[in-house]
Backbone as JSON, one array per atom type, in Angstrom:
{
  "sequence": "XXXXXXXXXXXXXXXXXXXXXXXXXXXXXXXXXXXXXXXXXXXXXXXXXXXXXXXXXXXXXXXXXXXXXXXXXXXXXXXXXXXXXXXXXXXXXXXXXXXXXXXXXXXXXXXXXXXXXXXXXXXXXXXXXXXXXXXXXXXXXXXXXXXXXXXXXXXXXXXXXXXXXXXXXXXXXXXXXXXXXXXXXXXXXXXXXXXXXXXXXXXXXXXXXXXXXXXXXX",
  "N": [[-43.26, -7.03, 6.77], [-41.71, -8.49, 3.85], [-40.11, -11.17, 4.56], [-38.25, -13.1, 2.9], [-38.24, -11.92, 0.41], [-36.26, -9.92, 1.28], [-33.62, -11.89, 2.01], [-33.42, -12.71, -0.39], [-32.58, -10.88, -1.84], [-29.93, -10.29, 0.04], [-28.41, -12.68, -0.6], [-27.93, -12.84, -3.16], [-26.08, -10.63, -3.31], [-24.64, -11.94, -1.84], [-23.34, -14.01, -3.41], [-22.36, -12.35, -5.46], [-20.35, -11.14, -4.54], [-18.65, -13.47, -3.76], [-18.25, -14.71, -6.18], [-16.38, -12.72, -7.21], [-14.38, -12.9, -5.47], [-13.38, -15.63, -5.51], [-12.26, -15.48, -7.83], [-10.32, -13.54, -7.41], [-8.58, -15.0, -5.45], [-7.52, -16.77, -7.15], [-6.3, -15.81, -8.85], [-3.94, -14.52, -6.66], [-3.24, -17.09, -6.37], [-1.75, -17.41, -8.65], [0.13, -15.05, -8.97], [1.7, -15.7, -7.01], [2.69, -18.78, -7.78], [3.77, -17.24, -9.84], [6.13, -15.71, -9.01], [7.44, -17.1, -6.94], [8.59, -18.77, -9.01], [10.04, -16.57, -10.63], [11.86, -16.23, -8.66], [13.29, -18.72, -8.51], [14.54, -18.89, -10.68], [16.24, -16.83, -10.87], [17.72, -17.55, -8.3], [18.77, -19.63, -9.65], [20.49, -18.1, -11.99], [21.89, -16.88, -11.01], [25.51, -15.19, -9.94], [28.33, -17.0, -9.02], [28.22, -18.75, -5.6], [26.48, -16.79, -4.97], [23.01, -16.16, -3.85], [19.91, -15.0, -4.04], [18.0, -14.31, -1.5], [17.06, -14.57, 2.29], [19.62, -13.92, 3.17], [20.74, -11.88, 2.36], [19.3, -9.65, 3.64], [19.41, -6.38, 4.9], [19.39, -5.3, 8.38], [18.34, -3.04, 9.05], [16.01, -2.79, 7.75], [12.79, -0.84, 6.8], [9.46, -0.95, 6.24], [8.2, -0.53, 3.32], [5.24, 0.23, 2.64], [2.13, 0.37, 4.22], [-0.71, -0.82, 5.88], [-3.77, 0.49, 6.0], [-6.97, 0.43, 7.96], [-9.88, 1.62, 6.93], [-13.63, 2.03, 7.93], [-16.87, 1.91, 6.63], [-20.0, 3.34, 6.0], [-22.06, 1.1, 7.01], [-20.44, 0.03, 9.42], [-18.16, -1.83, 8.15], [-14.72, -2.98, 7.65], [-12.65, -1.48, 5.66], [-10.03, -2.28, 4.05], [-6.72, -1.2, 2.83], [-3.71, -0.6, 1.32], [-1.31, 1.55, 1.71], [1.62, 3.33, 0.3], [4.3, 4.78, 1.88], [7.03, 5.2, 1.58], [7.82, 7.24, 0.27], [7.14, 9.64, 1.64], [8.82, 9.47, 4.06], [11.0, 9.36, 3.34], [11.16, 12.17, 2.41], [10.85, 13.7, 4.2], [13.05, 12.39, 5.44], [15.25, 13.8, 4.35], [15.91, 13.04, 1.87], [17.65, 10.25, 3.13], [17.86, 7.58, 1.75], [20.66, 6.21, 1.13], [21.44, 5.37, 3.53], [19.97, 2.51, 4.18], [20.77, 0.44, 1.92], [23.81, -0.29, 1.75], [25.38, -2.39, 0.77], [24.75, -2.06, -2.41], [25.45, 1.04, -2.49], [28.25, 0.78, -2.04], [28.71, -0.62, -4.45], [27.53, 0.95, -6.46], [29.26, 2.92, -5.89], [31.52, 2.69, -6.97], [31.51, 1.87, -9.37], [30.66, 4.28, -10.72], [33.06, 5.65, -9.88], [34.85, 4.62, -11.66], [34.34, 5.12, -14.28], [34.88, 7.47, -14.21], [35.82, 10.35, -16.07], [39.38, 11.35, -16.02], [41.42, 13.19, -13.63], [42.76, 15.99, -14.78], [41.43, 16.13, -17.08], [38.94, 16.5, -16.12], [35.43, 18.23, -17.19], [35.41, 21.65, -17.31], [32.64, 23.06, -14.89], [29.97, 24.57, -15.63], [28.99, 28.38, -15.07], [27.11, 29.05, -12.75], [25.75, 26.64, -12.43], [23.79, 24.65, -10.32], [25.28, 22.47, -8.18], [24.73, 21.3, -5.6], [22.12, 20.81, -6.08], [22.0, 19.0, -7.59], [23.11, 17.0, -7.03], [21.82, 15.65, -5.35], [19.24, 15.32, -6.01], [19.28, 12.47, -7.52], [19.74, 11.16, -4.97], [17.32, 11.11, -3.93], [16.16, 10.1, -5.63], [17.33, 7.33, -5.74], [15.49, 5.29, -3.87], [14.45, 3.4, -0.7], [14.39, 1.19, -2.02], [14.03, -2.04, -2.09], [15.49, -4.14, -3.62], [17.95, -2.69, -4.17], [19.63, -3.56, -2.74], [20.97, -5.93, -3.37], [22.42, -5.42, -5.0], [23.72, -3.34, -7.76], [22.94, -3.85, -10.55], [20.77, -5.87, -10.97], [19.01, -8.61, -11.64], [16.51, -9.1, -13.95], [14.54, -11.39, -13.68], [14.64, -11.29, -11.02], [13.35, -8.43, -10.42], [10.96, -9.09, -11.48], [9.56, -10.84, -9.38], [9.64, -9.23, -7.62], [8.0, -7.41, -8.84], [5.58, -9.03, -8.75], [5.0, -9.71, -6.28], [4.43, -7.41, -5.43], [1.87, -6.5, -6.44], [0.26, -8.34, -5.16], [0.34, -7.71, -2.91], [0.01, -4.78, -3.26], [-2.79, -4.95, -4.45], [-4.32, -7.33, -4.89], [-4.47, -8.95, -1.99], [-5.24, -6.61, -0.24], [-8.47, -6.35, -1.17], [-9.29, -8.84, -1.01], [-9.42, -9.52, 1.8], [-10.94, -7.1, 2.24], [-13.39, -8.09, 0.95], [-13.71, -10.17, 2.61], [-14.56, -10.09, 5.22], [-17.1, -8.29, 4.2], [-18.66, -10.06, 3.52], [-18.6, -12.25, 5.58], [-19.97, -10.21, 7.18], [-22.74, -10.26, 5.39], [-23.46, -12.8, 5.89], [-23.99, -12.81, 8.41], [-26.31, -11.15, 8.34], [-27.91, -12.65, 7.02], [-28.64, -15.06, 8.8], [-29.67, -13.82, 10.51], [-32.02, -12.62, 9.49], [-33.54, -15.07, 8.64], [-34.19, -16.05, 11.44], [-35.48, -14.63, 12.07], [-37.85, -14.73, 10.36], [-38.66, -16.83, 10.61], [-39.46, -16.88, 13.22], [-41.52, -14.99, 12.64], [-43.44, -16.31, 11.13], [-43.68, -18.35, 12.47], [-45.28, -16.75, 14.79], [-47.34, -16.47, 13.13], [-48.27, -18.48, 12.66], [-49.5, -19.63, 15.15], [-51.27, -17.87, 15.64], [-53.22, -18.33, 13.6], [-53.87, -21.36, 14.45], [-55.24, -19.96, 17.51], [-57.73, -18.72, 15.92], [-58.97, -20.64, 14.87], [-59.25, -22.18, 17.4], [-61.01, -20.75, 18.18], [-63.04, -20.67, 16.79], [-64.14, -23.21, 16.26], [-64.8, -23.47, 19.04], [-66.61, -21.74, 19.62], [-68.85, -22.96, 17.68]],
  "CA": [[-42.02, -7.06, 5.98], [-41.13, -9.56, 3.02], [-38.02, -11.31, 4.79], [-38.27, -13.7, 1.73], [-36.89, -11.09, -0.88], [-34.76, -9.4, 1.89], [-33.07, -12.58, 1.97], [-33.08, -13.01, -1.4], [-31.2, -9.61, -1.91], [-28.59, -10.58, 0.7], [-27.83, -13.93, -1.05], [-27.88, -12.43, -4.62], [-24.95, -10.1, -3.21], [-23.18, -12.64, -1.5], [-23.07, -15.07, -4.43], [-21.25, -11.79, -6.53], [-18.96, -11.0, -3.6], [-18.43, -15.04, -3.73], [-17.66, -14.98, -7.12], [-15.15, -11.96, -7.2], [-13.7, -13.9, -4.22], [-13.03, -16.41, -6.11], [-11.18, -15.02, -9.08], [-8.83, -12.8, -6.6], [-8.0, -16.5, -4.99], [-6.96, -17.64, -8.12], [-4.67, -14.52, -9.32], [-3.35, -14.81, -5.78], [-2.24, -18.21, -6.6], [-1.32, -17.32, -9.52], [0.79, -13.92, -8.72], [2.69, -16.25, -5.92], [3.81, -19.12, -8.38], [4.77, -16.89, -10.57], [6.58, -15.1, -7.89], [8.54, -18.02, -6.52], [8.99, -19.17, -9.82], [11.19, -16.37, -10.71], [13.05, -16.21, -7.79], [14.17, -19.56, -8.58], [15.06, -18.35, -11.83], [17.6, -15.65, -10.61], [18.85, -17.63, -8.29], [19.75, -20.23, -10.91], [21.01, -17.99, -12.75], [22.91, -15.81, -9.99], [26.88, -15.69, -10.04], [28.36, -18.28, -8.1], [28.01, -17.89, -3.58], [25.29, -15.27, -4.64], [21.96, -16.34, -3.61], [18.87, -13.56, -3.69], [16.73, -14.59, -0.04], [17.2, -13.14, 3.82], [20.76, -13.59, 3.63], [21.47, -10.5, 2.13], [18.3, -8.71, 4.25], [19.52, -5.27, 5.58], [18.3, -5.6, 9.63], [17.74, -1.88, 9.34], [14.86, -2.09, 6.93], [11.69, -0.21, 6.59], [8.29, -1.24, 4.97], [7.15, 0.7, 2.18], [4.25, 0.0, 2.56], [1.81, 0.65, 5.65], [-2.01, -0.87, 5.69], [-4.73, 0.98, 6.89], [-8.56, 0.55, 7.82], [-10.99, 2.4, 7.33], [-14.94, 2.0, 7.83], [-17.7, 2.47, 6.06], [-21.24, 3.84, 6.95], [-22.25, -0.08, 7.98], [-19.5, -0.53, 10.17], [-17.45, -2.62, 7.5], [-13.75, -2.43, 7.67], [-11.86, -1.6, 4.6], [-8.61, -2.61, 4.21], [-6.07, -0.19, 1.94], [-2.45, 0.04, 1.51], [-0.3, 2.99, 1.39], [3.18, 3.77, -0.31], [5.15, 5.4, 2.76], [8.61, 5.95, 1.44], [7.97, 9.03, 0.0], [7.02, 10.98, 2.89], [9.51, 9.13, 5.21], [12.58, 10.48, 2.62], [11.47, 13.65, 2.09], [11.29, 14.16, 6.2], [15.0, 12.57, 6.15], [15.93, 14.53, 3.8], [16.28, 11.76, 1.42], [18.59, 9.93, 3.3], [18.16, 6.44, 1.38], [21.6, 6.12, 1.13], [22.27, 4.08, 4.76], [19.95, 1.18, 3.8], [21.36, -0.12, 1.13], [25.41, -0.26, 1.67], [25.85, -3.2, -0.59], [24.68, -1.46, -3.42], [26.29, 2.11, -2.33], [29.76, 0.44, -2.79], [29.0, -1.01, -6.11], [27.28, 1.87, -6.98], [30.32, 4.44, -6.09], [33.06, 2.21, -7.13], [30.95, 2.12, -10.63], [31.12, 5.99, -11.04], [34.43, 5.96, -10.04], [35.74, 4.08, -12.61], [33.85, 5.79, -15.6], [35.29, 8.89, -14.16], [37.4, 10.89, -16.2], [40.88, 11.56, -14.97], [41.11, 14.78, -12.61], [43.13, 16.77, -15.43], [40.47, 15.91, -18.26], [37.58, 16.82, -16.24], [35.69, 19.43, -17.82], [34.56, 22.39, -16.65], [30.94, 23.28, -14.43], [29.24, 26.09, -16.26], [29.03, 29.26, -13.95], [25.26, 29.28, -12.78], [25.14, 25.63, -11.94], [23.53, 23.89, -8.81], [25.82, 21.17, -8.28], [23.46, 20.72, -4.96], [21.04, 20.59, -5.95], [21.79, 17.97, -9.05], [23.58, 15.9, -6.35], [20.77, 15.87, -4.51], [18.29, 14.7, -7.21], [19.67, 10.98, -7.88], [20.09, 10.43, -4.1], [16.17, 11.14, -3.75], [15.26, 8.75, -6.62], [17.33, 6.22, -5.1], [13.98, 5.63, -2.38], [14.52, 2.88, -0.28], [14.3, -0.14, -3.11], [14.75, -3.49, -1.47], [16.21, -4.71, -4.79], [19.54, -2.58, -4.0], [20.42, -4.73, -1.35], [21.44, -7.43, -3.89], [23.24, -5.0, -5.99], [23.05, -2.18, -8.68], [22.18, -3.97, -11.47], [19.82, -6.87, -10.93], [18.88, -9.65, -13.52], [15.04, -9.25, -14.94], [13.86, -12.68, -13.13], [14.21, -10.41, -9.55], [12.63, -7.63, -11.02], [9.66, -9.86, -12.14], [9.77, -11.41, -8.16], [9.26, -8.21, -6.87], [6.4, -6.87, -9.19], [4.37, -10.08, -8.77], [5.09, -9.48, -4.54], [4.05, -6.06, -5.29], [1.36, -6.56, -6.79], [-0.35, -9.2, -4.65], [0.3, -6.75, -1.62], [-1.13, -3.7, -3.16], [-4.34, -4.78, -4.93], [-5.28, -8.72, -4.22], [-4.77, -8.73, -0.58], [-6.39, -5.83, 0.56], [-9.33, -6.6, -1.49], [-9.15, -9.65, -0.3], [-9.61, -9.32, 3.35], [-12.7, -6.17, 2.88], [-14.71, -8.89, 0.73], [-14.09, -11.26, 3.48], [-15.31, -8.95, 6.08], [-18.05, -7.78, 3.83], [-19.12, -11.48, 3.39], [-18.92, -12.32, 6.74], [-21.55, -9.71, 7.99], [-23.73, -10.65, 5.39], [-23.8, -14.21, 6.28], [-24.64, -12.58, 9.94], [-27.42, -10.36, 8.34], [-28.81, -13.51, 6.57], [-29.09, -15.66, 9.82], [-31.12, -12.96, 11.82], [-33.14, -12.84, 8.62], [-33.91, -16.12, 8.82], [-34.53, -16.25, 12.32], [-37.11, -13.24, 12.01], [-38.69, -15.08, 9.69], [-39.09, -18.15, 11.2], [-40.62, -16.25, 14.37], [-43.06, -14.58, 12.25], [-44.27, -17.2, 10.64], [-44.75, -19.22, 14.04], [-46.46, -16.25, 15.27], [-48.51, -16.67, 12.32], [-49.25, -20.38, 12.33], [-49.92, -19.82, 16.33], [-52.02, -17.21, 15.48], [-54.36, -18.99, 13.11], [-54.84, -21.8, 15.3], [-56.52, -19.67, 17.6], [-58.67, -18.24, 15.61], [-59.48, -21.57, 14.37], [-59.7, -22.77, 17.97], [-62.13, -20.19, 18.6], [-64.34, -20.74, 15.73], [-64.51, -24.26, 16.84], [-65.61, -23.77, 20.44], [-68.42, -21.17, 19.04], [-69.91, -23.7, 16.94]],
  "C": [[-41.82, -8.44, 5.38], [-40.0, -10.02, 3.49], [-37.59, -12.49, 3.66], [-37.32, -12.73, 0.79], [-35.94, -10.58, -0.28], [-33.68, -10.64, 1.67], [-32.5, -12.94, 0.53], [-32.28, -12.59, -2.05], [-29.92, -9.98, -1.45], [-28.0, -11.38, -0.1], [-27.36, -13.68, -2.28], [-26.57, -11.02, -4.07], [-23.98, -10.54, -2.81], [-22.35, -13.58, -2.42], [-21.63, -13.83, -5.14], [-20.22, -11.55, -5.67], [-18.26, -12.49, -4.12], [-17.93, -15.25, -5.51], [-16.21, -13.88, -7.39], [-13.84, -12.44, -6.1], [-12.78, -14.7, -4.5], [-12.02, -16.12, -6.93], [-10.0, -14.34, -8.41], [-8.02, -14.03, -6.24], [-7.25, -16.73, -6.24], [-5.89, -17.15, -8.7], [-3.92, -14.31, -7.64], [-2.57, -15.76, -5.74], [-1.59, -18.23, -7.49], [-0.01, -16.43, -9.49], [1.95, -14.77, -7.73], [3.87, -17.57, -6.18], [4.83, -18.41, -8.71], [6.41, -16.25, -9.97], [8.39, -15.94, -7.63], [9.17, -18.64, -7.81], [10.27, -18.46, -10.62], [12.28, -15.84, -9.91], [13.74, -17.59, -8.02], [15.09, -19.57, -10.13], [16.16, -17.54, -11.63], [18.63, -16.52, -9.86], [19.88, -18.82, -9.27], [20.56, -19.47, -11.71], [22.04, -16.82, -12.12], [24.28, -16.09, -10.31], [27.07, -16.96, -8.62], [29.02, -17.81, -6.61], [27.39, -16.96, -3.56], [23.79, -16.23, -4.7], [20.78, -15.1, -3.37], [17.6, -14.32, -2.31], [17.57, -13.59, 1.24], [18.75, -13.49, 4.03], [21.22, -12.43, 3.68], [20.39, -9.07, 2.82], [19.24, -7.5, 5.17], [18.26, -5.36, 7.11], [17.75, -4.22, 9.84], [16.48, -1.38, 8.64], [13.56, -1.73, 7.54], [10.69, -0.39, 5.86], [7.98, -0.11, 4.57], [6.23, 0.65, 1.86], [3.25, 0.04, 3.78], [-0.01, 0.32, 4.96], [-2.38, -0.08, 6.67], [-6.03, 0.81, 6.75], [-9.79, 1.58, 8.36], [-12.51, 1.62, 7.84], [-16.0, 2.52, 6.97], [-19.2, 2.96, 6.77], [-22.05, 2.46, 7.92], [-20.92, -0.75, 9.08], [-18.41, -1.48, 9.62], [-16.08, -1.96, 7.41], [-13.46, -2.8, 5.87], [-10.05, -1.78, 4.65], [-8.21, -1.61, 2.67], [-4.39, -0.1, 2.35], [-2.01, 1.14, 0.69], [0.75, 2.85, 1.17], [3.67, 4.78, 1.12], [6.79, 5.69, 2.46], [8.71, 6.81, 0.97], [7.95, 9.78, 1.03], [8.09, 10.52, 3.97], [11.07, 9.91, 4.27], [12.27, 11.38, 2.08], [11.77, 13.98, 3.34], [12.88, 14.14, 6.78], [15.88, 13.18, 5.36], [16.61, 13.37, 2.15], [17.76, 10.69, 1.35], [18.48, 8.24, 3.29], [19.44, 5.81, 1.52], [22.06, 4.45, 2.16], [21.5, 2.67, 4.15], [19.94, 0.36, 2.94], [23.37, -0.14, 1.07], [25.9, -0.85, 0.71], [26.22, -2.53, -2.13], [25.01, 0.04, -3.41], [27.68, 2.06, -2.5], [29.71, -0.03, -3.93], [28.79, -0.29, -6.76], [28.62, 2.87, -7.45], [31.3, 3.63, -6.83], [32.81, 2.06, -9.32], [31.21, 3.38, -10.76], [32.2, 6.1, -10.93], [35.23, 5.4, -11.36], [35.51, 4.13, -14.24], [34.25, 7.24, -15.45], [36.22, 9.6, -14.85], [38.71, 11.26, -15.09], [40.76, 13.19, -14.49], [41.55, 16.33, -14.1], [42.31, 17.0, -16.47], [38.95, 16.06, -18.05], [37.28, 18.14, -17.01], [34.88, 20.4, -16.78], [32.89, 22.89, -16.09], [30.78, 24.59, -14.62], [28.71, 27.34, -15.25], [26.74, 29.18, -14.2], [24.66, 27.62, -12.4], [25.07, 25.21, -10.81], [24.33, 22.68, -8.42], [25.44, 20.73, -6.96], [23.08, 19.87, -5.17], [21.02, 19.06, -7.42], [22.26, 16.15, -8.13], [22.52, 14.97, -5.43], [19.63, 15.17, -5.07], [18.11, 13.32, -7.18], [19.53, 10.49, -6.09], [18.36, 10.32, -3.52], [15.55, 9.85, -4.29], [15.97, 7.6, -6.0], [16.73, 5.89, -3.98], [14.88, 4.06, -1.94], [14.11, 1.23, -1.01], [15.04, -1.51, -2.49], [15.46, -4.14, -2.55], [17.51, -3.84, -5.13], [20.15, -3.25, -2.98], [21.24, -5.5, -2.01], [22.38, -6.63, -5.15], [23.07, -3.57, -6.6], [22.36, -2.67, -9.76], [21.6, -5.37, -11.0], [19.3, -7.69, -11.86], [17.02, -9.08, -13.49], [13.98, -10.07, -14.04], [13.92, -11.99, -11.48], [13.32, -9.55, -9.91], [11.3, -8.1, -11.17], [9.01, -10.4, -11.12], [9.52, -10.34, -7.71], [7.91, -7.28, -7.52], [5.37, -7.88, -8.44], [3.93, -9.87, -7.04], [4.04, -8.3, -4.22], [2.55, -5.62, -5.49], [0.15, -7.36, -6.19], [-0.67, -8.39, -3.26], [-0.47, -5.59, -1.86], [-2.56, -4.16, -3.82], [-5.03, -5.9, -4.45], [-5.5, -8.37, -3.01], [-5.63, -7.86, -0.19], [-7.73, -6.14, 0.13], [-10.15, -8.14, -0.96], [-9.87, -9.88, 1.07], [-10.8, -8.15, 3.52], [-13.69, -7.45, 2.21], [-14.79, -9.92, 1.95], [-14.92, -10.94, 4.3], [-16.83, -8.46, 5.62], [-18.77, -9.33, 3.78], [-19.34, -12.3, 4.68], [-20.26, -11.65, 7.82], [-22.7, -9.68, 6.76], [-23.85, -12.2, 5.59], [-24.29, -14.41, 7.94], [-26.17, -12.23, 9.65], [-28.71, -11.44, 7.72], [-29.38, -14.82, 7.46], [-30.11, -14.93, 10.72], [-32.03, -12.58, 10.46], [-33.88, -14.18, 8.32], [-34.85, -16.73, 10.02], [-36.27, -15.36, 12.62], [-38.2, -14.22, 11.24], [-39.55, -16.31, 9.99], [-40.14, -17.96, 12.24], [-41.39, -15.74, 13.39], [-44.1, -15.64, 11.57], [-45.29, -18.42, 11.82], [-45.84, -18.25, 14.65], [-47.55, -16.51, 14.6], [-49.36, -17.7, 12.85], [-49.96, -20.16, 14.23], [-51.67, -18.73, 16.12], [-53.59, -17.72, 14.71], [-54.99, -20.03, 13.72], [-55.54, -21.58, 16.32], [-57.42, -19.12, 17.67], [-59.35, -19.61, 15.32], [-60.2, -22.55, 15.7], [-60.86, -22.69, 18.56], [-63.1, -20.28, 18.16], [-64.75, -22.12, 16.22], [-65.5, -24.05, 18.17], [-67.28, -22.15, 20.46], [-68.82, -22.25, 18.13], [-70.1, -25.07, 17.81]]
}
């Protein structure tokens, strides 16, 4: 066995891991200014005694988000995140509602006050679900950490929570399998090394003695 080109293979895959490596690093750093950058943007530009950090953190929250690893056929873990607030509010029936309070009183007290007056409502057309319509909006409101801080939200949060979002679902995980994947070949290229080294000593042992033998016949 050539452990020369095996090696050569390994190295010529670790270099492109090593370069994709690289570039995630850099939109990592990049995705995390930007990040903090416009959180300091909101809260500059927040009303005044409103700050957006863990003051206003709900202690009852829930990640929406859940990693998991798999394997592959070499034993390499993959890393992968999952979206979990869908299946957790359909199970409760989509009972978003409790963790967000903040934004459930600004919310209702908003509807209330675009409400027509009781005498001027108009009538609900025979045949309608008023359920099931009620029912609808309280679904789509999923568990959005960006009602905590309100109903409407400035742009510069919004922009703070993609970049978060964004670094969590695609860099990171990717992230952490090239490491892993880079790690066992930098194992597979030391016991290729080592092999190689022994065969070659067997070699060189080997030739001297044939060589010692040819000597002591002549």
């Amino acid at each position: 066995m050539d452990y020369s080109d095996a090696i050569d293979t390994l190295l010529e895959r670790y270099l492109a891991l090593l370069d994709e490596y690289t570039i995630l690093r850099a939109r990592l750093s990049q995705l995390q200014t930007g990040m903090f950058q416009h959180l300091a943007r909101a809260n500059f530009s927040a009303e005044r005694g409103m700050r957006y950090g863990p003051d206003f953190y709900d202690e009852r929250m829930q990640a929406l988000r859940q990693v998991s690893i798999s394997t592959t056929e070499g034993r390499l873990p993959i890393f992968t995140v999952s979206h979990s607030s869908q299946a957790r509010g359909e199970e409760s029936g989509g009972g978003g509602d409790d963790d967000c309070p903040l934004a459930d009183k600004q919310e209702k007290a908003a509807v209330a006050a675009e409400a027509p007056p009781v005498g001027e409502q108009q009538p609900v057309p025979a045949g309608t679900d008023t359920a099931e319509s009620e029912a609808g909006p309280k679904k789509q409101n999923a568990r959005d950490p960006l009602r905590w801080f309100g109903v409407l939200t400035p742009l510069s949060l919004r922009q703070t929570q993609a970049s978060a979002a964004e670094a969590v679902d695609q860099v990171v995980p990717r992230l952490a399998s090239l490491s892993a994947e880079m790690q066992d070949l930098e194992i597979q290229v030391r016991r290729a090394r080592k092999r190689r080294a022994k065969e070659r000593a067997a070699t060189t042992k080997q030739q001297q003695s044939v060589a010692g033998g040819q000597v002591a016949a002549t």
